[in-house]
DSSP file (Angstrom, degrees, kcal/mol; ACC not computed):
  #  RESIDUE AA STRUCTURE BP1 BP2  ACC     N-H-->O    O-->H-N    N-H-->O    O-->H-N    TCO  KAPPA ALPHA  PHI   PSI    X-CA   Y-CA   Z-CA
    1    1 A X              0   0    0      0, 0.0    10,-2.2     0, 0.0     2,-0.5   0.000 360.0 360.0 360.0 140.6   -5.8  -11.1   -3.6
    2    2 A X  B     +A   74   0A   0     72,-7.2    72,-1.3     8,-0.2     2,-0.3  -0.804 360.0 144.2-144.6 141.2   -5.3   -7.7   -5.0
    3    3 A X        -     0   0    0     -2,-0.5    70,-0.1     2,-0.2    66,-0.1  -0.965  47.1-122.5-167.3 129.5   -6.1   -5.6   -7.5
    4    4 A X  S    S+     0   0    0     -2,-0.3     2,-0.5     8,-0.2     8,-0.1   0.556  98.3  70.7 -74.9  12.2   -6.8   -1.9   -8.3
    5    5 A X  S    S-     0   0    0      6,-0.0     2,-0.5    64,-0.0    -2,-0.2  -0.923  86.7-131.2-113.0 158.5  -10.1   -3.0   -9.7
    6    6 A X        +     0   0    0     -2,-0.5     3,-0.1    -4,-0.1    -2,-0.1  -0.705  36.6 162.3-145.7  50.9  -12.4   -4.0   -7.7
    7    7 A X    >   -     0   0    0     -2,-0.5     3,-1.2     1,-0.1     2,-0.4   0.022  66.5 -77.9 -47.2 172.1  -13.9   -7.7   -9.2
    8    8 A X  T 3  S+     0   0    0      1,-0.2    -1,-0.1     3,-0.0     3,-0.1  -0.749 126.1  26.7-105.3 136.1  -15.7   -9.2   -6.3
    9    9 A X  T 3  S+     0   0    0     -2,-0.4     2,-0.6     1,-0.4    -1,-0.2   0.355 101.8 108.5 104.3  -1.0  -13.4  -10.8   -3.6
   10   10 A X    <   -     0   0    0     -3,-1.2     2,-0.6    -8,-0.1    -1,-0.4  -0.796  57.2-158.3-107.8 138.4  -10.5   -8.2   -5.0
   11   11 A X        -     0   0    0    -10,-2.2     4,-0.2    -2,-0.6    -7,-0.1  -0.849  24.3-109.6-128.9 118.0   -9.9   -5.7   -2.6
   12   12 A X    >>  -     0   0    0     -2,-0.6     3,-1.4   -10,-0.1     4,-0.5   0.029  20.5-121.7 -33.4 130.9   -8.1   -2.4   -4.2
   13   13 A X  G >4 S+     0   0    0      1,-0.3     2,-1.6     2,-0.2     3,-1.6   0.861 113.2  54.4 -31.1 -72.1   -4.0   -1.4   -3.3
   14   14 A X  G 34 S+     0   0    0      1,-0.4    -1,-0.3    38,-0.2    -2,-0.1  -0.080  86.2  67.3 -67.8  34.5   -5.2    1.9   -1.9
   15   15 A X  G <4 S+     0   0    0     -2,-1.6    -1,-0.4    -3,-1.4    -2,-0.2   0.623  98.1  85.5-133.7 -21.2   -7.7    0.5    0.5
   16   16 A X    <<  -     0   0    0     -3,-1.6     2,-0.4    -4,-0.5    26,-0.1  -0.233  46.4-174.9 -36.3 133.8   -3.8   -1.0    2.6
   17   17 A X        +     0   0    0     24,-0.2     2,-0.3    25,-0.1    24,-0.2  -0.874  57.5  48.5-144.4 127.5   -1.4    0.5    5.0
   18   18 A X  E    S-B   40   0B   0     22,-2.1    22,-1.4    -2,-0.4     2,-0.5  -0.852  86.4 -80.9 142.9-167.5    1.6   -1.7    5.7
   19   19 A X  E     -B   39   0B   0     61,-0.5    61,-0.5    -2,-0.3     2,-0.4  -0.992  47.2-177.2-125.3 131.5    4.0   -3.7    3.8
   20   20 A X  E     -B   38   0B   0     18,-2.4     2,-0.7    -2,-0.5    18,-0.5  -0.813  20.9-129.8-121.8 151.1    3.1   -6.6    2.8
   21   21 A X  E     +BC  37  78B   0     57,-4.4    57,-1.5    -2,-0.4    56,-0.8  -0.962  35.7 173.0-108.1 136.7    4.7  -10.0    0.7
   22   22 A X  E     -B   36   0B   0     14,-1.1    14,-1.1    -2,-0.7     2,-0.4  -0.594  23.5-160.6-124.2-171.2    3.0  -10.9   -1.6
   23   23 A X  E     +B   35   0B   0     12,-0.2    52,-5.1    -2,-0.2     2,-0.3  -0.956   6.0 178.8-173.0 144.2    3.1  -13.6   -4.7
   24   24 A X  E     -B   34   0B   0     10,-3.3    10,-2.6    -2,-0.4    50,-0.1  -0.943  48.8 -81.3-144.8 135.4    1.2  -13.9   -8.1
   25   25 A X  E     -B   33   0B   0     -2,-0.3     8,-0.2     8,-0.3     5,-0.1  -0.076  56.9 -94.7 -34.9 125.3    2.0  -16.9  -10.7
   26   26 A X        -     0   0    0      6,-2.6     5,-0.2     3,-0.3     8,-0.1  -0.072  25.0-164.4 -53.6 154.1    4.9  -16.3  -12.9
   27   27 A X  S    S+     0   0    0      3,-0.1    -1,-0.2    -3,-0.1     3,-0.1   0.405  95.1  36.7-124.8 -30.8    4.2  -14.8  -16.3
   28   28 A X  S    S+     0   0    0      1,-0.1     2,-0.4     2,-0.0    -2,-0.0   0.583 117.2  48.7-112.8  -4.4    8.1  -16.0  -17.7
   29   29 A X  S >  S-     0   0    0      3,-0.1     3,-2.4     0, 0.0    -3,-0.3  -0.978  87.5-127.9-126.1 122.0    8.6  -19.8  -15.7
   30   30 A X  T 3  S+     0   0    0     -2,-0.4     3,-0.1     1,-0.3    -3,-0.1  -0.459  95.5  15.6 -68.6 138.1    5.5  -22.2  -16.1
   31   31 A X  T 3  S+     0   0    0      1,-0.2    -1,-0.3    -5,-0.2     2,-0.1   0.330 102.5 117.1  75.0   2.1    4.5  -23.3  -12.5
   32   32 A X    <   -     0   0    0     -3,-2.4    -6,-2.6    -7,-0.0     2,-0.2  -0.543  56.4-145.4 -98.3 173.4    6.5  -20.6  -10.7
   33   33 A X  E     -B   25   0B   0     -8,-0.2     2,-0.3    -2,-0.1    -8,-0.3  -0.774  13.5-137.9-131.2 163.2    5.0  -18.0   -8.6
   34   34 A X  E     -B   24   0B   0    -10,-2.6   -10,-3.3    -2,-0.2     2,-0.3  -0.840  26.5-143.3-117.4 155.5    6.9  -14.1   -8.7
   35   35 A X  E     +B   23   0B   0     -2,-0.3    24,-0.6   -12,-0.3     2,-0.4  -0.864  24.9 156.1-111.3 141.5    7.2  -12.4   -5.2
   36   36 A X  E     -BD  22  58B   0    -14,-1.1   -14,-1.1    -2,-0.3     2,-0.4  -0.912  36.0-108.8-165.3-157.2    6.9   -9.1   -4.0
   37   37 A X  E     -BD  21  57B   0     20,-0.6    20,-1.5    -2,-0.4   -16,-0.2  -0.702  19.6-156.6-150.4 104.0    6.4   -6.5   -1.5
   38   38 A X  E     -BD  20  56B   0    -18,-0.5   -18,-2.4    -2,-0.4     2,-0.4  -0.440   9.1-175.0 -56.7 119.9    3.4   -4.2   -1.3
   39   39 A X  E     +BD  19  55B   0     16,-2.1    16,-1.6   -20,-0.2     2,-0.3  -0.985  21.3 156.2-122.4 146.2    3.8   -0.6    0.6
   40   40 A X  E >   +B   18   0B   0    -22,-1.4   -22,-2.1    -2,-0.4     3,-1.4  -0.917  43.1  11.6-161.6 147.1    0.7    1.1    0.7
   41   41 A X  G >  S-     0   0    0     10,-0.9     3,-2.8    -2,-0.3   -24,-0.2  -0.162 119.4  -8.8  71.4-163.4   -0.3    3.5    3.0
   42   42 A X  G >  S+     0   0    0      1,-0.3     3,-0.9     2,-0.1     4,-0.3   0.816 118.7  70.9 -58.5 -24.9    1.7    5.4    5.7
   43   43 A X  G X> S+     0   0    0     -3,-1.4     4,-0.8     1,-0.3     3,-0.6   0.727  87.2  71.7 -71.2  -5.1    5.1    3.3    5.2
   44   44 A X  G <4>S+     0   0    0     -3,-2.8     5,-1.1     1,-0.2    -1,-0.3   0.013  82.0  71.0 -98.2  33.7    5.2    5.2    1.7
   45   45 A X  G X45S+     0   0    0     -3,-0.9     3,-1.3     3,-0.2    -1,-0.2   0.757  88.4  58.3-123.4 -68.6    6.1    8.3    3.8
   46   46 A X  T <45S+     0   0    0     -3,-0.6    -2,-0.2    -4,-0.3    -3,-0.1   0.958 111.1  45.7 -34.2 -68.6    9.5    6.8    4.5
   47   47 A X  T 3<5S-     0   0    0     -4,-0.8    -1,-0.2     1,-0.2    -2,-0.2   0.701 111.4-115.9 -54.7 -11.0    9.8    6.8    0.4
   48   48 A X  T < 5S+     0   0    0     -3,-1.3     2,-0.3     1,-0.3    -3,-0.2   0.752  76.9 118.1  86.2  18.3    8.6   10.2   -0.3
   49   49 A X  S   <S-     0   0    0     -5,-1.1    -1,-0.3     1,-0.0     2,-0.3  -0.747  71.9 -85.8-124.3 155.8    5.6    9.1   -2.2
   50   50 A X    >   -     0   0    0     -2,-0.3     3,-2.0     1,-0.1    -9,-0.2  -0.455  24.1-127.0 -82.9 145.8    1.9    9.7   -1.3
   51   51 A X  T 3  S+     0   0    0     -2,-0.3     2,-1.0     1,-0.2   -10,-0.9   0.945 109.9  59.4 -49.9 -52.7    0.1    7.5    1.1
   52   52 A X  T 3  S+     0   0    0    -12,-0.1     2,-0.5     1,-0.1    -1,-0.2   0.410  99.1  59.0 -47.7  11.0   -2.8    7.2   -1.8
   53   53 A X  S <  S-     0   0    0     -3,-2.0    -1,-0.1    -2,-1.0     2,-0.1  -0.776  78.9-168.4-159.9 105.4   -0.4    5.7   -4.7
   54   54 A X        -     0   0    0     -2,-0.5    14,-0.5    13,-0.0     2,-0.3  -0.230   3.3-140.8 -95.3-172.4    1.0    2.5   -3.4
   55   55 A X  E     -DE  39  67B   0    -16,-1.6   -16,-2.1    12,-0.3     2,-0.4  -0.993  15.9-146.3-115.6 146.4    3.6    0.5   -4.7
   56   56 A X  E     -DE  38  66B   0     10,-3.3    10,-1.1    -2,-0.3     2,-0.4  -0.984  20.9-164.4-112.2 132.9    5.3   -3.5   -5.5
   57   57 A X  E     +D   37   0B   0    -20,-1.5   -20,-0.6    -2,-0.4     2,-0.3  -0.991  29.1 150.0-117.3 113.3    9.0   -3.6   -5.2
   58   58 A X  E     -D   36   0B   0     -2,-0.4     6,-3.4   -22,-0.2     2,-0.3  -0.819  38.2-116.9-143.6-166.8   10.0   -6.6   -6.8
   59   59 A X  B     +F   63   0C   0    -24,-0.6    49,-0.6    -2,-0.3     4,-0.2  -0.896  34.5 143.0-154.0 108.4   12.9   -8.4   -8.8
   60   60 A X  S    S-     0   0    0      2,-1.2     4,-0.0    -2,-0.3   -26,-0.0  -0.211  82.0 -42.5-115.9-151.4   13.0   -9.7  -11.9
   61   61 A X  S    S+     0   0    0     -2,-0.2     2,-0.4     1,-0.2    40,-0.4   0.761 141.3  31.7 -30.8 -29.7   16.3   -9.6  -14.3
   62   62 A X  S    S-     0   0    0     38,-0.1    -2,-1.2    39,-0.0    -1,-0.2  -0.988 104.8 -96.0-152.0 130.4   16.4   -6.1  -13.0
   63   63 A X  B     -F   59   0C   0     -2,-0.4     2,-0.2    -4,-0.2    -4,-0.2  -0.241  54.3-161.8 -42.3 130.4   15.2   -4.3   -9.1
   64   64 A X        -     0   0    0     -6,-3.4    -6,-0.1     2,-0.1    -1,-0.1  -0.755  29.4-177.9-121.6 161.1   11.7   -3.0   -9.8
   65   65 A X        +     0   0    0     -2,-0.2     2,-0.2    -8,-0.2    -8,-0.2  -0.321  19.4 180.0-153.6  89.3    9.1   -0.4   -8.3
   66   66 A X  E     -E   56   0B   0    -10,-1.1   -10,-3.3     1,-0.1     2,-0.2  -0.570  35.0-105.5 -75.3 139.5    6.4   -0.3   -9.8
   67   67 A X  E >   -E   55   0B   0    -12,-0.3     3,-2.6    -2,-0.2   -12,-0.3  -0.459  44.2-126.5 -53.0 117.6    3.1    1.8   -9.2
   68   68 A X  G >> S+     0   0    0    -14,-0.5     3,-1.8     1,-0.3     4,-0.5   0.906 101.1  57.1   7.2 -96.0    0.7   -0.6   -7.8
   69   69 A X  G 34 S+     0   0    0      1,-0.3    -1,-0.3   -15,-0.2   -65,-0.2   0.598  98.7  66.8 -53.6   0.7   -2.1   -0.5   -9.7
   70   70 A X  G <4 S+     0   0    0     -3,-2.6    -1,-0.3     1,-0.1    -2,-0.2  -0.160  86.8  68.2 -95.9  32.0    0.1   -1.3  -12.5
   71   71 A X  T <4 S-     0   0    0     -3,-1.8     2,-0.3     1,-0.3    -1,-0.1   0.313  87.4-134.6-142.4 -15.6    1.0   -5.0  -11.4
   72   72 A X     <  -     0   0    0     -4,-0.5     2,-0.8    -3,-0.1    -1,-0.3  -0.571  52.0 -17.5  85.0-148.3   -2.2   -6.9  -11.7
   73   73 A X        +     0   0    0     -2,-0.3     2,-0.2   -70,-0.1   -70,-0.2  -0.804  62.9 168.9-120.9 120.8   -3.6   -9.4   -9.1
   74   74 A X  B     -A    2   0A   0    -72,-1.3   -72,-7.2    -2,-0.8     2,-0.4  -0.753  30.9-112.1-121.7 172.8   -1.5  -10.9   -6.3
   75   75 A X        -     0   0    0    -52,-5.1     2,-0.8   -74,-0.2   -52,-0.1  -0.891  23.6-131.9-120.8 116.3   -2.0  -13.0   -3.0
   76   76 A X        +     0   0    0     -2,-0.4   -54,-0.2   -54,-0.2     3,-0.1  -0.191  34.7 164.1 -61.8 103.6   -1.2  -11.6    0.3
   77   77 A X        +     0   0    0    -56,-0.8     2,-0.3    -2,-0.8   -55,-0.2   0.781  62.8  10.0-107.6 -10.5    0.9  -14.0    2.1
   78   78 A X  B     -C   21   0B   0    -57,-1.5   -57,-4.4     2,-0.0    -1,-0.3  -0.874  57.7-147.9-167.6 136.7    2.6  -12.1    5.3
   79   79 A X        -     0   0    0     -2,-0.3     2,-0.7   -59,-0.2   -59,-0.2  -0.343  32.3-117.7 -89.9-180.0    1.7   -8.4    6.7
   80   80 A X        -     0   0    0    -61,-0.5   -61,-0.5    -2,-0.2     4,-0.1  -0.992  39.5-114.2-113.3 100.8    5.5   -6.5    8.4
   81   81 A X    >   -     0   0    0     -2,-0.7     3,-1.6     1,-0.1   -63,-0.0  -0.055  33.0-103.5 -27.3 143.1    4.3   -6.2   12.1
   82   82 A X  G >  S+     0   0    0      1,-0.2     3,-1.0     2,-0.2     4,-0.2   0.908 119.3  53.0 -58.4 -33.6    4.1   -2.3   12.7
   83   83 A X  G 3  S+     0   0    0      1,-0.2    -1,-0.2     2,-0.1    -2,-0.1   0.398 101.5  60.5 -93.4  14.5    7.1   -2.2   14.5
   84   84 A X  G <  S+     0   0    0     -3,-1.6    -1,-0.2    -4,-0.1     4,-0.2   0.003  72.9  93.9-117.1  36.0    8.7   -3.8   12.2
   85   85 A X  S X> S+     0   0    0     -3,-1.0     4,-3.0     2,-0.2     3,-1.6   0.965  76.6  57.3 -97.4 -43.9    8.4   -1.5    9.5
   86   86 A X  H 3> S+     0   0    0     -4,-0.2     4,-1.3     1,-0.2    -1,-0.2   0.739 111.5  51.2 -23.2 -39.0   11.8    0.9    9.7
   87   87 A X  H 3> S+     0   0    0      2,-0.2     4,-0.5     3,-0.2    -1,-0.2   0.595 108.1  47.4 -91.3  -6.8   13.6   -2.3    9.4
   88   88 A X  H <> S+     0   0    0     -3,-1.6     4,-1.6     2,-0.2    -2,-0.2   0.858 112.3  51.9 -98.9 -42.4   11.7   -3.5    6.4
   89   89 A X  H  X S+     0   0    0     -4,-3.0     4,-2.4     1,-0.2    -2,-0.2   0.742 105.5  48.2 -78.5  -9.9   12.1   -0.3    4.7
   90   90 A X  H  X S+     0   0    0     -4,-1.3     4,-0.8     2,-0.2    -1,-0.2   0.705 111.0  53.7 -96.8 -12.6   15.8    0.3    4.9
   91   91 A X  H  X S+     0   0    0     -4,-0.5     4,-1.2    24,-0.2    -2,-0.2   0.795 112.4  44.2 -51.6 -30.8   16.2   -3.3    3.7
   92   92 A X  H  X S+     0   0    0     -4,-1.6     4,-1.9     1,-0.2     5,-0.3   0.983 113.2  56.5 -63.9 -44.8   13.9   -2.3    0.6
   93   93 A X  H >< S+     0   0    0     -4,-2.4     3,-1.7     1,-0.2     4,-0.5   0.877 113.1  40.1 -25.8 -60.0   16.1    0.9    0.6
   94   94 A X  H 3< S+     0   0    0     -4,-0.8     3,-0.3     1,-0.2    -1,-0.2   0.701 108.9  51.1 -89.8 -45.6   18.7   -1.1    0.2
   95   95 A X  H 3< S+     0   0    0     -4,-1.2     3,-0.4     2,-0.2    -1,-0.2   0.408  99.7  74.4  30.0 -62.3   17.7   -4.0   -2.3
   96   96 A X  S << S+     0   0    0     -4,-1.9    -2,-0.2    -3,-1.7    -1,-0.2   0.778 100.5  42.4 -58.9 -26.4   16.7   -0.9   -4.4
   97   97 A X  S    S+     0   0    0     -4,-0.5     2,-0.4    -3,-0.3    -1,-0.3   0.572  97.9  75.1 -95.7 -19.8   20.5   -0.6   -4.8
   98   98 A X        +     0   0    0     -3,-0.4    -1,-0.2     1,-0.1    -3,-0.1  -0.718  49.3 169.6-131.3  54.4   21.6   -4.1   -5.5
   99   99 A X        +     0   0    0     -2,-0.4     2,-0.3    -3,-0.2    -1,-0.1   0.584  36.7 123.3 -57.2  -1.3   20.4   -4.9   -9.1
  100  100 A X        -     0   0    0    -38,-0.1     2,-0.3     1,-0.0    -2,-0.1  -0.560  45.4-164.6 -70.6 116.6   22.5   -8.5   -9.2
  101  101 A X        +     0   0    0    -40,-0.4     2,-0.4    -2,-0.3     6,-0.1  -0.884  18.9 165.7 -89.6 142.2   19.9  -11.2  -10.1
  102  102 A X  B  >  -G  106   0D   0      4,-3.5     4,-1.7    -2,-0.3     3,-0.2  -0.997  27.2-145.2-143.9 132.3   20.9  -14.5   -9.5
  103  103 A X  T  4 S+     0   0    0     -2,-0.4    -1,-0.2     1,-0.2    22,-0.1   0.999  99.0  37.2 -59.8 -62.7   17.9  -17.5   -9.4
  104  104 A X  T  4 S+     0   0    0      1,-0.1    -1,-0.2     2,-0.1    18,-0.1   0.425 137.5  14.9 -82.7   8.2   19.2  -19.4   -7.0
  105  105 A X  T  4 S+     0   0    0     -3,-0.2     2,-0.3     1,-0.1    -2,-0.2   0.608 135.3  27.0-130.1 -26.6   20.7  -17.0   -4.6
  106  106 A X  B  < S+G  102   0D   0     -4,-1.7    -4,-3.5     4,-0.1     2,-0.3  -0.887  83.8 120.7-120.3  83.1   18.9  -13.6   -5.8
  107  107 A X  S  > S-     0   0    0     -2,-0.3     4,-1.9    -6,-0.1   -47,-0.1  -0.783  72.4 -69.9-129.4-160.4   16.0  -14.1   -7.2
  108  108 A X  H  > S+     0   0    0    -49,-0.6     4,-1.8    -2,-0.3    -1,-0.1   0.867 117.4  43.2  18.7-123.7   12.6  -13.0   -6.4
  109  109 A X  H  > S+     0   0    0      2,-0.2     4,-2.8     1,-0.2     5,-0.4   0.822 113.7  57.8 -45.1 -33.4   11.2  -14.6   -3.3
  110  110 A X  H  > S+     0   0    0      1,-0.2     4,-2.7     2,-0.2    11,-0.2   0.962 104.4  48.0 -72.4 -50.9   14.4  -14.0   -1.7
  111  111 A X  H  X S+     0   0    0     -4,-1.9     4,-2.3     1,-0.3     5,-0.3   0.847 117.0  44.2 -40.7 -65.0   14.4  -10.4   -2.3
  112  112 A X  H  X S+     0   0    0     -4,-1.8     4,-2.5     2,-0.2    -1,-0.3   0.967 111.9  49.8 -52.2 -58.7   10.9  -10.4   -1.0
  113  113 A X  H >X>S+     0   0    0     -4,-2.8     4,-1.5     8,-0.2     3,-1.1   0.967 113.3  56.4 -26.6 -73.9   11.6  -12.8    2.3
  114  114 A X  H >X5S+     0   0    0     -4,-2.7     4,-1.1    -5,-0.4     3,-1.0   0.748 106.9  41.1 -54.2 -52.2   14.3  -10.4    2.7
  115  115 A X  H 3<5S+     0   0    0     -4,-2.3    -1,-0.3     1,-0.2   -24,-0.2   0.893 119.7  44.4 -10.6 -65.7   12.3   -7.2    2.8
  116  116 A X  H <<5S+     0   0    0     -4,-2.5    -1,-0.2    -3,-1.1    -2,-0.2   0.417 134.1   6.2 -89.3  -8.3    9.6   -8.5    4.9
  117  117 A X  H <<5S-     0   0    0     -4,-1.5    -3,-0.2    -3,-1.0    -1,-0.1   0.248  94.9-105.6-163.9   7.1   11.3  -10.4    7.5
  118  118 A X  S  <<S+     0   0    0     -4,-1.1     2,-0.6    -5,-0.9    -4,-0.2   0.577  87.5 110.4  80.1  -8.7   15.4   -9.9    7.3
  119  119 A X        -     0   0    0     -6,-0.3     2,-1.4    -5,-0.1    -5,-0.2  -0.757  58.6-152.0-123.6 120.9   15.8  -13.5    5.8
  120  120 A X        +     0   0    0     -2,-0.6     2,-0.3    -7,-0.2   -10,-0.2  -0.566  40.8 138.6 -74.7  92.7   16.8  -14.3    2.1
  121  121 A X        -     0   0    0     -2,-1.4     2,-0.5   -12,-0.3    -8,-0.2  -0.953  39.6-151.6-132.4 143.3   15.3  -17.8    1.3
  122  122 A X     >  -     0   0    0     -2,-0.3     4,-2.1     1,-0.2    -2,-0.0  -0.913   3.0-166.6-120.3 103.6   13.5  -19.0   -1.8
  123  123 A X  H >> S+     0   0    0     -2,-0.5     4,-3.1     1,-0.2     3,-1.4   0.974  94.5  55.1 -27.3 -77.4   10.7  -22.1   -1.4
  124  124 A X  H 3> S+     0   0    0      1,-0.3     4,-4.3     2,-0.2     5,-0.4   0.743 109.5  39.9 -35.2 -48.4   10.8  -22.5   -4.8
  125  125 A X  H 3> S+     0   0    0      2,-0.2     4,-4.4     1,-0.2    -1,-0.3   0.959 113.1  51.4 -74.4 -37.8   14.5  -23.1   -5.1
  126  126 A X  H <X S+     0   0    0     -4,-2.1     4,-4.8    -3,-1.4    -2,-0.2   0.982 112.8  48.3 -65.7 -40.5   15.0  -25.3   -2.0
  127  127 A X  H  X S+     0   0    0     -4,-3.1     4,-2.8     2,-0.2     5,-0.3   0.959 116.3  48.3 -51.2 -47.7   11.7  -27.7   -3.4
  128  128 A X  H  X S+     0   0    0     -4,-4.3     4,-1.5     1,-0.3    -1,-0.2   0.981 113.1  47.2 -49.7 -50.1   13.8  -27.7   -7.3
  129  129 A X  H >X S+     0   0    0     -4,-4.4     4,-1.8    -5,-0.4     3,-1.1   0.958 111.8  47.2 -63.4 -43.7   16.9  -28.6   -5.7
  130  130 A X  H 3X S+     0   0    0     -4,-4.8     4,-1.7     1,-0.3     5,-0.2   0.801 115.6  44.4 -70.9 -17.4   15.3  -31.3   -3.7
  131  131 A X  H 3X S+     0   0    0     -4,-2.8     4,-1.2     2,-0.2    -1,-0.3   0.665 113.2  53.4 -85.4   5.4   13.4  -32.9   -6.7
  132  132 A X  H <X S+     0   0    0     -4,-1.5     4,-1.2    -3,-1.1    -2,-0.2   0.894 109.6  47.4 -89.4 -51.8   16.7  -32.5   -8.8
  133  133 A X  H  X S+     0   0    0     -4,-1.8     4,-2.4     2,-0.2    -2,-0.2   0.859 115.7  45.4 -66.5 -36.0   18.7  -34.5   -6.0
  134  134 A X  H  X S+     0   0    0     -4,-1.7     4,-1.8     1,-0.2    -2,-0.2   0.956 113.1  48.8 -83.3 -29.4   15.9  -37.4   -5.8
  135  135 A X  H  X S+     0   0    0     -4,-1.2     4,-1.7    -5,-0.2     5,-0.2   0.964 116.3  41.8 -66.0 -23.1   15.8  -37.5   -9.4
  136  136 A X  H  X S+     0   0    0     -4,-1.2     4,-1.1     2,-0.2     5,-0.3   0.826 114.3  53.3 -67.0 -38.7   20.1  -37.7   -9.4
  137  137 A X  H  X S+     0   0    0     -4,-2.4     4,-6.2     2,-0.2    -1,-0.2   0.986 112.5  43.0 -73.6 -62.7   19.6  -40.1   -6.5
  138  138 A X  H  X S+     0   0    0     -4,-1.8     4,-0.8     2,-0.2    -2,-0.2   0.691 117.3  46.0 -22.3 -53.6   16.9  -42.4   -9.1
  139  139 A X  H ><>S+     0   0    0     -4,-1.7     5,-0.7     2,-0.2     3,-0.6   0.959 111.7  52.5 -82.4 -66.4   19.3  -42.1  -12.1
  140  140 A X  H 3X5S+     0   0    0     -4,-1.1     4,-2.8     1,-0.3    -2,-0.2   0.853 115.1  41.5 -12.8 -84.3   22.3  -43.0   -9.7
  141  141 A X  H 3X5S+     0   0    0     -4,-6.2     4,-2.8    -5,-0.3    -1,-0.3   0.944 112.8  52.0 -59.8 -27.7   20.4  -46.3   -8.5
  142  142 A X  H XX5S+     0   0    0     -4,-0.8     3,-1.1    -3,-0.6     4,-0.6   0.849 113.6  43.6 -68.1 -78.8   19.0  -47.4  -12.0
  143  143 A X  H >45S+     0   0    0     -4,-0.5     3,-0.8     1,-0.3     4,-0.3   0.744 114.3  53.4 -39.5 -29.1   22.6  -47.2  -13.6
  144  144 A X  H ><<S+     0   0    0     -4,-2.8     3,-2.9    -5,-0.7    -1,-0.3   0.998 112.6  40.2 -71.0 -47.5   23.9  -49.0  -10.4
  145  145 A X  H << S+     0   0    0     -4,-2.8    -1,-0.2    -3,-1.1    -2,-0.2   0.553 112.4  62.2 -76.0   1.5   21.3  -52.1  -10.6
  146  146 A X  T <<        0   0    0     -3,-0.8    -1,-0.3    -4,-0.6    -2,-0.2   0.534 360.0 360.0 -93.1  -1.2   22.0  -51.9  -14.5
  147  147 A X    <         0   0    0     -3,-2.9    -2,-0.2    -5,-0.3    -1,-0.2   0.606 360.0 360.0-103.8 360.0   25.7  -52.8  -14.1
């Protein structure tokens, strides 16, 4: 987890160099987690920003980049291999440009996935849709065995 204060177990933005995905529990959908993508350190070079003042690029209604330390405490879930880091930032580049949010094709996590590893996929959405089809599947067989 991370956090520009420094609680024990929290290890500060500025203390990073890489791009990272990351995830912290949703603040606007109860049980959903928000996604994002830490760049900290030398990849912020590429942006024009100083190595010391990192960032999360994330996506909510509306493409974000927010200062780091302004974002609160998230969980580091996949680093960008160094030599994959050109490729990560001209997909953020690009992202940056692309304000359409859509939940279940744009939301979040994909926007992050996509950053960090070139594929736009959402956990979250495939797990809703599959408890949405076994409950459809449930109401389906109860109405059948009722008729």
């Amino acid at each position: 987890m991370f956090e520009q204060i420094t609680p024990s177990g929290v290890v500060p933005f500025r203390e990073f160099d890489g791009i990272f995905m990351m995830k912290r529990q949703s603040t606007k959908i109860r049980g959903a987690e928000h996604y994002g993508v830490l760049v900290a350190g030398e990849p912020l070079r590429f942006f024009r920003i100083p190595r010391n003042q990192p960032l999360v690029i994330h996506r909510d209604r509306n493409m974000r980049a927010d200062w780091a330390d302004t974002t609160g405490v998230w969980e580091m879930i996949d680093r960008v291999p160094p030599d994959q880091i050109r490729p990560a930032v001209a997909r953020a580049m690009k992202v940056l440009n692309e304000p359409g949010y859509d939940l279940l094709t744009n939301n979040c996590e994909h926007t992050a996935r996509y950053i960090t590893s070139g594929e736009k996929r959402s956990t979250q959405v495939g797990w809703y849709v599959t408890a949405a089809a076994v409950v459809a599947g449930l109401i389906w067989l109860s109405n059948r065995d009722n008729n």
